[in-house]
MARMAR-175930 format. One record per residue: y, z, x negated of N, C-alpha, C in turn; residue number from 0; residue in one letter. Coordinates in nm, 3 decimals. Layout:
residues N
<atom <Y; Z; X>; <Y; Z; X>; <Y; Z; X>; NUM; "A">
...
***
This chain:
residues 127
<atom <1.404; 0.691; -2.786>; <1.354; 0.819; -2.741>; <1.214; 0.802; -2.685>; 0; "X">
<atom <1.122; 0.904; -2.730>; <0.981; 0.934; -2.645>; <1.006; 0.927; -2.517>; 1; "X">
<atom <0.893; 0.816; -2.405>; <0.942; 0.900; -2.285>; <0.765; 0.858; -2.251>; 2; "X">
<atom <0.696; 0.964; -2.109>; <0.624; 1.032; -2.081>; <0.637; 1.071; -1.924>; 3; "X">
<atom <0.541; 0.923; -1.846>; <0.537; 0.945; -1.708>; <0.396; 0.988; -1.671>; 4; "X">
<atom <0.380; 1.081; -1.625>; <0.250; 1.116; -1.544>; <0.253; 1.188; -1.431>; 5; "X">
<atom <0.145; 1.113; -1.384>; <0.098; 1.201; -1.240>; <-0.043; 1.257; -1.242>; 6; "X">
<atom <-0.036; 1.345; -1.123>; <-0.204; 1.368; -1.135>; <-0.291; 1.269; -1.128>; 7; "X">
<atom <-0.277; 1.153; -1.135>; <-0.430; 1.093; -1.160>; <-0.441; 1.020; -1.260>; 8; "X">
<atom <-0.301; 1.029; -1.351>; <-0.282; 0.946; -1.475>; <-0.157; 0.915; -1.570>; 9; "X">
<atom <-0.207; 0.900; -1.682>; <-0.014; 0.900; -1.742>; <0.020; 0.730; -1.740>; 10; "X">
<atom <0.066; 0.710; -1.641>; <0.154; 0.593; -1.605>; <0.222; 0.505; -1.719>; 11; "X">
<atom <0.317; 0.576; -1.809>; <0.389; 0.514; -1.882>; <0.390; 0.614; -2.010>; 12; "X">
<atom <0.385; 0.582; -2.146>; <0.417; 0.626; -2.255>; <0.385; 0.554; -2.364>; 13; "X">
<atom <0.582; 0.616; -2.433>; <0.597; 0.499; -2.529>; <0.771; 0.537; -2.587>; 14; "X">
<atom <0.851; 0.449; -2.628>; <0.937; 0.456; -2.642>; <1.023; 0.370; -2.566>; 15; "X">
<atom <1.153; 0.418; -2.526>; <1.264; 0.339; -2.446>; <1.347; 0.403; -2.453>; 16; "X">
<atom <1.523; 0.273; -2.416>; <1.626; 0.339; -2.453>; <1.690; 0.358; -2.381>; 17; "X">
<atom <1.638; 0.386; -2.244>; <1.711; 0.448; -2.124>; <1.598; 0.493; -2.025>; 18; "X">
<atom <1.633; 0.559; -1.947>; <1.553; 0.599; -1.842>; <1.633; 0.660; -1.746>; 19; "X">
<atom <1.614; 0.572; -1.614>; <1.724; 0.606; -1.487>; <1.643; 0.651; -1.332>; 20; "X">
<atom <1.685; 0.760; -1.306>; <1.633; 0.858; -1.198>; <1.684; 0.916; -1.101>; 21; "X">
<atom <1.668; 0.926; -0.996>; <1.767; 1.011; -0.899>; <1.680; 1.121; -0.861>; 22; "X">
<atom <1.772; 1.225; -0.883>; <1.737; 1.390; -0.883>; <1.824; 1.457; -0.737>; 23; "X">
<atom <1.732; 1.505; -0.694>; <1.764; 1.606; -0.570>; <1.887; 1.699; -0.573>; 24; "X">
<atom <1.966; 1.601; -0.501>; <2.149; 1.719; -0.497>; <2.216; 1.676; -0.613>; 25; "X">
<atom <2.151; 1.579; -0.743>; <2.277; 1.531; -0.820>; <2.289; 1.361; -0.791>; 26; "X">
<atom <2.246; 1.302; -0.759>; <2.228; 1.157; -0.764>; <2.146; 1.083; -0.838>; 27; "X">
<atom <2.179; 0.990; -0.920>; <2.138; 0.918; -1.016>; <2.184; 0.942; -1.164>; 28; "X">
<atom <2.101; 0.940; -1.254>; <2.109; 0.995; -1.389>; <2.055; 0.864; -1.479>; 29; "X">
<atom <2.126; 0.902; -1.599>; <2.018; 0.800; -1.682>; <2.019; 0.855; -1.810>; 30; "X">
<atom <1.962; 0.877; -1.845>; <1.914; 0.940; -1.982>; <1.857; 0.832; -2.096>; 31; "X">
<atom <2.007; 0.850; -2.216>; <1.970; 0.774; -2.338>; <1.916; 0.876; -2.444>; 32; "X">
<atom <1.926; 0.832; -2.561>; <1.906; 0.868; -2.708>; <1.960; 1.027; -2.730>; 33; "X">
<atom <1.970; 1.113; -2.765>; <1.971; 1.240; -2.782>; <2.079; 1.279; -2.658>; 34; "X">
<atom <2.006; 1.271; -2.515>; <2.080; 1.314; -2.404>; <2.055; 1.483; -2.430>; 35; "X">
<atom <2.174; 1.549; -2.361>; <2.175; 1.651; -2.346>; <2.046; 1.719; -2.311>; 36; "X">
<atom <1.973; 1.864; -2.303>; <1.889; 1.871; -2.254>; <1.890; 1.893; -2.089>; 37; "X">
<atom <1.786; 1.829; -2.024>; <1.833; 1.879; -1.835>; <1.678; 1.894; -1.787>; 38; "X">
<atom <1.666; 1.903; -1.671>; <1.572; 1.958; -1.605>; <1.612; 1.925; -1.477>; 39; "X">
<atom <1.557; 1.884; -1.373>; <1.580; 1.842; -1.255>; <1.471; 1.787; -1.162>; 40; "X">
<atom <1.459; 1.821; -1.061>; <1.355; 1.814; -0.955>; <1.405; 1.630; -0.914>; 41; "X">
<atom <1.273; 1.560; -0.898>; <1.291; 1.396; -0.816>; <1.351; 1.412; -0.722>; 42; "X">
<atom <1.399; 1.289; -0.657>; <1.371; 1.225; -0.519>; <1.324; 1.158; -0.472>; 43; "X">
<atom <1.235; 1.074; -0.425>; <1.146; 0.933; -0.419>; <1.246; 0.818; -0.430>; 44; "X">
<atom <1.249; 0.796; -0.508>; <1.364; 0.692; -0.589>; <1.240; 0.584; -0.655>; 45; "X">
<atom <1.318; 0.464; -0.705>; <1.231; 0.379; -0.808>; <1.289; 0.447; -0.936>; 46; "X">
<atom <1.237; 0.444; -1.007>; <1.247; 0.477; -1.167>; <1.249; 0.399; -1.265>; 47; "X">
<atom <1.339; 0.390; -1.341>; <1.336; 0.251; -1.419>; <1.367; 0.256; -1.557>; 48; "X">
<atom <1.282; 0.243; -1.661>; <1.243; 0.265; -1.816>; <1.288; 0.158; -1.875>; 49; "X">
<atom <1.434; 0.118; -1.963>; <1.407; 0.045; -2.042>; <1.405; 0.055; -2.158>; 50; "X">
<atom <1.338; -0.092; -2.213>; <1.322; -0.100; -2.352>; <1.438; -0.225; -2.416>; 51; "X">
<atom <1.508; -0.202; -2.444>; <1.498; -0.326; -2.544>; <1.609; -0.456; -2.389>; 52; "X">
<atom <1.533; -0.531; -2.375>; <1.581; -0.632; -2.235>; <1.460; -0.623; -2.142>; 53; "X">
<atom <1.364; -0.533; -2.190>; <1.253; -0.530; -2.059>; <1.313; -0.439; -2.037>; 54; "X">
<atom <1.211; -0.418; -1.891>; <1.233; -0.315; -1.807>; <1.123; -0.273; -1.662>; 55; "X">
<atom <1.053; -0.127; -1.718>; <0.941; -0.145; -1.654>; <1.026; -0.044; -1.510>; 56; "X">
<atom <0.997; -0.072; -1.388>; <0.936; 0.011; -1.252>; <0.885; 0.066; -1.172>; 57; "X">
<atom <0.894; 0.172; -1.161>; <0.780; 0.234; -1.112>; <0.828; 0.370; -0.952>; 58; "X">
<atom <0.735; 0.350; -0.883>; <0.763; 0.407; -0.755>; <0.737; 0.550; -0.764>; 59; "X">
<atom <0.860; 0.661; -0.754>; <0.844; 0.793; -0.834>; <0.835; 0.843; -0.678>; 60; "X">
<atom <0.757; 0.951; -0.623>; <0.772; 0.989; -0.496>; <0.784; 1.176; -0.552>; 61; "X">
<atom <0.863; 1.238; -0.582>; <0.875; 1.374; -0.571>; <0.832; 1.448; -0.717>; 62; "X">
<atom <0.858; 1.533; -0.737>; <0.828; 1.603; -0.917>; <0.944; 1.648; -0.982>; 63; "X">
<atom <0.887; 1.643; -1.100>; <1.040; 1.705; -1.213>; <1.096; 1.572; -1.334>; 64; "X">
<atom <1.206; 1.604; -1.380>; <1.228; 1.565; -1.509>; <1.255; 1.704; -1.604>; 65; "X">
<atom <1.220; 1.602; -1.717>; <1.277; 1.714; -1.811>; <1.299; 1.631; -1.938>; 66; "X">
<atom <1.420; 1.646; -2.029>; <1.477; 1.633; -2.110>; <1.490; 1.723; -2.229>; 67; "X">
<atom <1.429; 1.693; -2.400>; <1.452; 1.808; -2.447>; <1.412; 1.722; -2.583>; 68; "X">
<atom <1.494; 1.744; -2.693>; <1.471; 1.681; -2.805>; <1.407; 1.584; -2.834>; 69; "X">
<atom <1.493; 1.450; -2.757>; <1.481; 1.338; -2.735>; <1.351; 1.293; -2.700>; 70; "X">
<atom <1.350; 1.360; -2.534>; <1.233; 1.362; -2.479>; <1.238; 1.345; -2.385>; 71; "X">
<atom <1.210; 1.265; -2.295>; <1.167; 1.256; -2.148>; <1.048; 1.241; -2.113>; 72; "X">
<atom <1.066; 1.370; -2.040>; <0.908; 1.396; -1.967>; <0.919; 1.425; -1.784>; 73; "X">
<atom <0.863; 1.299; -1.743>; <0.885; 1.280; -1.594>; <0.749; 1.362; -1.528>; 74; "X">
<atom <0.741; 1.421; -1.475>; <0.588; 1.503; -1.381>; <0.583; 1.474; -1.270>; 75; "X">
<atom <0.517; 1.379; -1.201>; <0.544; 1.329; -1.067>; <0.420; 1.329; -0.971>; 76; "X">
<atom <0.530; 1.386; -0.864>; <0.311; 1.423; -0.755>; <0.295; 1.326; -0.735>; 77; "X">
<atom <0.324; 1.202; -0.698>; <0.280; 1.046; -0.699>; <0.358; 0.960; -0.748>; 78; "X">
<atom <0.317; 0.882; -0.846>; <0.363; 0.744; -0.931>; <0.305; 0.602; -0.909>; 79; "X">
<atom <0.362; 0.502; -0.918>; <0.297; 0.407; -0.938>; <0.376; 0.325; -0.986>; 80; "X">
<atom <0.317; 0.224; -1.043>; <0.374; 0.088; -1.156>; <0.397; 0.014; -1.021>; 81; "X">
<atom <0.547; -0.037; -1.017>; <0.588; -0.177; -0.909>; <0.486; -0.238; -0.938>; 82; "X">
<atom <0.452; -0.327; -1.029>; <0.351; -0.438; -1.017>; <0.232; -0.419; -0.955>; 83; "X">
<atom <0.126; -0.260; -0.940>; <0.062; -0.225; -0.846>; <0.123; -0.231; -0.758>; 84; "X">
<atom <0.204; -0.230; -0.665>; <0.240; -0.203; -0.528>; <0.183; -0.269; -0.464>; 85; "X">
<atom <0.124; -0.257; -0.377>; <0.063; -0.329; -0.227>; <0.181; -0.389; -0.170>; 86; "X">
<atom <0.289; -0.476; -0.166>; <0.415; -0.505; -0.045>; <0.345; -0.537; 0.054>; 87; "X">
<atom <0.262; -0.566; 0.077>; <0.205; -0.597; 0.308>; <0.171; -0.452; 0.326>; 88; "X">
<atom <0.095; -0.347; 0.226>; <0.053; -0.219; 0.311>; <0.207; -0.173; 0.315>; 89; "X">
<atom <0.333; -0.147; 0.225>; <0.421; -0.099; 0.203>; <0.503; -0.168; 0.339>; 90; "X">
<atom <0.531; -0.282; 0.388>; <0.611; -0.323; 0.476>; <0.545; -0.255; 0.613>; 91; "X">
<atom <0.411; -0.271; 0.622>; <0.283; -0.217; 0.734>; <0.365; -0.063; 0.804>; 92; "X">
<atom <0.386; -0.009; 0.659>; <0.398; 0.151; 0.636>; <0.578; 0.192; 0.714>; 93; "X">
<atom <0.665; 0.088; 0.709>; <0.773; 0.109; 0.694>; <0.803; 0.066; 0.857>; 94; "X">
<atom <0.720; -0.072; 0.863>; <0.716; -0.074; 1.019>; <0.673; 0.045; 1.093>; 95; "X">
<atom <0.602; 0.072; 1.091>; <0.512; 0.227; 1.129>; <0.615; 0.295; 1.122>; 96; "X">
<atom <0.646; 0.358; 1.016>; <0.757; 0.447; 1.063>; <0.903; 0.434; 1.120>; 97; "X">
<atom <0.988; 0.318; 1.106>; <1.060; 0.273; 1.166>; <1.012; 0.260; 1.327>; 98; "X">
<atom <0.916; 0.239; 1.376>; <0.880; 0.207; 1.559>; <0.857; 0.421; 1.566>; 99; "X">
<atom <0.825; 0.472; 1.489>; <0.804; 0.628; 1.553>; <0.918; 0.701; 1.521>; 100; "X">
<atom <1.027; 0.641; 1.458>; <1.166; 0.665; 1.416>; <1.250; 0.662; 1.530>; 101; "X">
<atom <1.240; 0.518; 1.608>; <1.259; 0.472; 1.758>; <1.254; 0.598; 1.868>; 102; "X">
<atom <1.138; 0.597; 1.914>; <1.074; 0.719; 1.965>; <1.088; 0.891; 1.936>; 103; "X">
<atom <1.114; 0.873; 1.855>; <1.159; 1.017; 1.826>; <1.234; 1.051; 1.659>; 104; "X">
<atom <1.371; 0.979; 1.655>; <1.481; 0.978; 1.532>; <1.463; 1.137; 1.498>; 105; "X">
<atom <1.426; 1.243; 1.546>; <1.414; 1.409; 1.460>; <1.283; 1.395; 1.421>; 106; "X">
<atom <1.172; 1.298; 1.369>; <1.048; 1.311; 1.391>; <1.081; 1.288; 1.196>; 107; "X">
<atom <1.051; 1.419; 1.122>; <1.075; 1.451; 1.000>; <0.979; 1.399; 0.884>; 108; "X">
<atom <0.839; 1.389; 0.947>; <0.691; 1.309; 0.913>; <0.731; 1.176; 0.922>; 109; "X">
<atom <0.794; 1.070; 1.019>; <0.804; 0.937; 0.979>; <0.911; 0.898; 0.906>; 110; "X">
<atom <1.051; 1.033; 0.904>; <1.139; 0.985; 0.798>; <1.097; 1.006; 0.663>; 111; "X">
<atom <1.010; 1.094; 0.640>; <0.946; 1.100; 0.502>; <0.890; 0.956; 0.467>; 112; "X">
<atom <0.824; 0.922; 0.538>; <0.710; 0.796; 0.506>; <0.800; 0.649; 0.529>; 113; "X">
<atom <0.904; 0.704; 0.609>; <1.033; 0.555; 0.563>; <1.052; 0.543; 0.417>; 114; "X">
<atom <1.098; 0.702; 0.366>; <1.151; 0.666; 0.278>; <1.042; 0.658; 0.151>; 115; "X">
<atom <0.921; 0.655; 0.176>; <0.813; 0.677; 0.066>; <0.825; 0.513; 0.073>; 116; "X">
<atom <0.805; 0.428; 0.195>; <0.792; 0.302; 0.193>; <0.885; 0.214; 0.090>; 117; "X">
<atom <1.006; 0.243; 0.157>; <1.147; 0.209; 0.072>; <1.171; 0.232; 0.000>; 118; "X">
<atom <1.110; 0.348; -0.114>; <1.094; 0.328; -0.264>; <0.977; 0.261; -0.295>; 119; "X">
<atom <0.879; 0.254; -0.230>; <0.752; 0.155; -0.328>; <0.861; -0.021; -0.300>; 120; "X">
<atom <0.860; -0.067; -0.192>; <0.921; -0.205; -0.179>; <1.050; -0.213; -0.293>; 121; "X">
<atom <1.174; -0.129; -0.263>; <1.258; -0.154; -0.391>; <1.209; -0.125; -0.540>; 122; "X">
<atom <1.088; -0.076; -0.589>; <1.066; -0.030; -0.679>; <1.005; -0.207; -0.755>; 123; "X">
<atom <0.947; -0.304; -0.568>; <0.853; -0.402; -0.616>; <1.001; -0.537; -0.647>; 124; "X">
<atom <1.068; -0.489; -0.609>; <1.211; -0.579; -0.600>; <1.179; -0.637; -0.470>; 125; "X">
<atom <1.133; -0.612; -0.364>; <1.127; -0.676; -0.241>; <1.245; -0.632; -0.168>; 126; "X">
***
């Protein structure tokens, strides 16, 4: 199947692969093969993971859509990035940070966001 990652500052991934696995807001985790049904579904900042074959590329999905449609996956994501870009010292930096203002104030909705932005770039790097 075609599949088709972009964000606004670039199309990340495109090409062919025979799976593609995602977690979508209120259903869980999905994975979409070879003439999957058609779906549509909003992200979650999850890692995202494309394979081909026995590779398998990663990439840090933070928020957007999927969409599925005659053996098509088309991911739209407000921020992407390839694991192998990942920064892991700014990403651990980031997670400390919000974990110590997590401390201080656990309803503080701005550092649980940025926990969990952290904790998908690091699992996305396999750290």
């Amino acid at each position: 199947m075609e599949v088709q990652l972009v964000s606004p500052e670039q199309v990340l991934y495109e090409g062919e692969a025979n799976m593609v696995v995602v977690r979508t807001l209120g259903s869980g985790d999905i994975a979409f093969q070879d003439n999957h049904a058609p779906f549509l579904g909003a992200l979650a900042d999850w890692p995202l993971r494309v394979k081909t074959g026995t590779e398998q590329e990663a990439f840090a999905v933070h928020g957007g859509f999927v969409e599925v449609s005659g053996n098509r996956v088309v991911i739209l994501s407000d921020i992407a990035e390839l694991a192998s870009q990942i920064d892991v010292p700014r990403a651990e930096a980031a997670m400390a940070r919000a974990e110590e203002a997590l401390r201080a104030n656990p309803d503080d909705e701005e550092a649980a966001a940025a926990k969990q932005r952290a904790q998908t770039r690091l699992d996305a790097a396999g750290v």
